[in-house]
C-alpha positions as CSV (number, residue, x, y, z in Angstrom):
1,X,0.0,0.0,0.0
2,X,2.6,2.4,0.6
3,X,4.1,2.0,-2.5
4,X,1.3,2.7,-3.9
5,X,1.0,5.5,-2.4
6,X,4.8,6.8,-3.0
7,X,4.0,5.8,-7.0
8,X,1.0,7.6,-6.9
9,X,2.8,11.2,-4.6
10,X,5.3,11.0,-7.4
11,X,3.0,11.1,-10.3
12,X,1.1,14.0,-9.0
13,X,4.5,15.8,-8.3
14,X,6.2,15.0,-11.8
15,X,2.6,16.2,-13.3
16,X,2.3,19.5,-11.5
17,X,5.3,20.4,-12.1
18,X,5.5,23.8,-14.9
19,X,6.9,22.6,-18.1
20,X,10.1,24.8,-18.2
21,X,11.6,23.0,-21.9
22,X,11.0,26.1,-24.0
23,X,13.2,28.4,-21.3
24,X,17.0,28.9,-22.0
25,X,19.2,30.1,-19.2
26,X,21.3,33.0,-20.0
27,X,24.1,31.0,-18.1
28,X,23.8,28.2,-20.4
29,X,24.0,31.0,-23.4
30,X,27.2,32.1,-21.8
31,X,28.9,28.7,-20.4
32,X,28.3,27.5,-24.5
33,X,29.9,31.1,-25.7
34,X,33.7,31.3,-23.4
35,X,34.6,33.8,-26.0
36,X,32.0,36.4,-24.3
37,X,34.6,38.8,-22.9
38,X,33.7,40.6,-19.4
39,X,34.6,42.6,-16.8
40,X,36.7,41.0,-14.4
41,X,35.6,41.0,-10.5
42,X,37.7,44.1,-8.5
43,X,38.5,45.9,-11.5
44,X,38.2,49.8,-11.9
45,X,36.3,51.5,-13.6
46,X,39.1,53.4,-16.0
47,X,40.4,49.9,-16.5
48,X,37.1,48.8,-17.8
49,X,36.7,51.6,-20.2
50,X,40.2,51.5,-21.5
51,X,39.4,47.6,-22.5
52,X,35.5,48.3,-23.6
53,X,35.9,52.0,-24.5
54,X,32.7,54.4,-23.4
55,X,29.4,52.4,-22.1
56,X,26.6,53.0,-24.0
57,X,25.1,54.3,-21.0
58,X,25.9,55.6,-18.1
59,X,24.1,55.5,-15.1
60,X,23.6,57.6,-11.9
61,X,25.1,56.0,-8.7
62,X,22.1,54.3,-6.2
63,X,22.4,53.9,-2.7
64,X,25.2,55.6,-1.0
65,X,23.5,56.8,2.0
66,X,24.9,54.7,4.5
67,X,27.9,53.3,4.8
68,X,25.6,49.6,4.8
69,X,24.5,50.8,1.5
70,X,27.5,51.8,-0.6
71,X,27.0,53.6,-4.3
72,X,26.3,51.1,-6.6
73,X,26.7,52.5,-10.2
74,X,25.4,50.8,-13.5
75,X,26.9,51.4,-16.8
76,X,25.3,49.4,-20.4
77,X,27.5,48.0,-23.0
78,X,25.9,46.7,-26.4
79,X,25.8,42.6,-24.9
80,X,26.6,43.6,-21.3
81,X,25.8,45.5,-18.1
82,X,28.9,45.9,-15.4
83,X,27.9,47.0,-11.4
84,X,30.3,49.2,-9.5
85,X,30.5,49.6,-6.0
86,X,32.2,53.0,-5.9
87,X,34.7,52.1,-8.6
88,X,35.5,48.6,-8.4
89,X,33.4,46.0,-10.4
90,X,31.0,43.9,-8.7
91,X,29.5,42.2,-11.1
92,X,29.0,41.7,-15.1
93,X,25.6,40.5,-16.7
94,X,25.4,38.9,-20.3
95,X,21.8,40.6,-21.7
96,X,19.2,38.6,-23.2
97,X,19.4,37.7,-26.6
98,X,15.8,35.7,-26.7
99,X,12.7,36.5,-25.3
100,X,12.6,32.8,-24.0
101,X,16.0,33.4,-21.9
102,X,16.0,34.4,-18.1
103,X,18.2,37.3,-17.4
104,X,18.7,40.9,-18.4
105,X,16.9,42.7,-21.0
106,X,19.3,43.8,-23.7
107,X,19.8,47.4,-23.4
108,X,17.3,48.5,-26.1
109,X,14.5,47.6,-24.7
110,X,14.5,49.5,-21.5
111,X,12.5,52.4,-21.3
């Protein structure tokens, strides 16, 4: 009986479960693409610019405030966005490419 009932747990779990086979993973995009330069991780900001010349876009610093909450500043390349905290890189995201991919929005499609 409890078999049965394990059998019958697991087909309801399997069968409620959303079918996720259309989505692509912008980190599978960019594990399959190794020659997608970025940012590296603690590098400053005229180091970035001087190997990805001028952002597209440049924007304000957020935060700031405290010291708990330290200027964060965003600037947009054509396939990339790059964080700062003050002038050090924090992070670089590959954009979308497809609609179907989870990530960042390419850059001409924010408002």
């Amino acid at each position: 009986m409890s078999r049965l009932l394990l059998a019958a747990g697991a087909l309801l779990m399997f069968s409620a479960a959303p079918d996720l086979r259309a989505d692509v993973l912008l980190i599978e995009r960019v594990e399959a693409r190794p020659d997608v330069q970025l940012p590296r991780r603690g590098a400053l900001m005229n180091q970035v610019e001087a190997q990805f010349g001028a952002p597209e876009r440049k924007h304000a610093p957020v935060g700031g405030d405290r010291p708990q909450h330290p200027p964060i500043t965003r600037w947009d390349y054509p396939q990339f966005s790059v964080y700062f905290e003050h002038n050090h890189v924090v992070n670089a995201v590959v954009h979308r490419a497809l609609p179907t991919e989870k990530g960042p929005k390419p850059v001409s499609q924010e408002p």
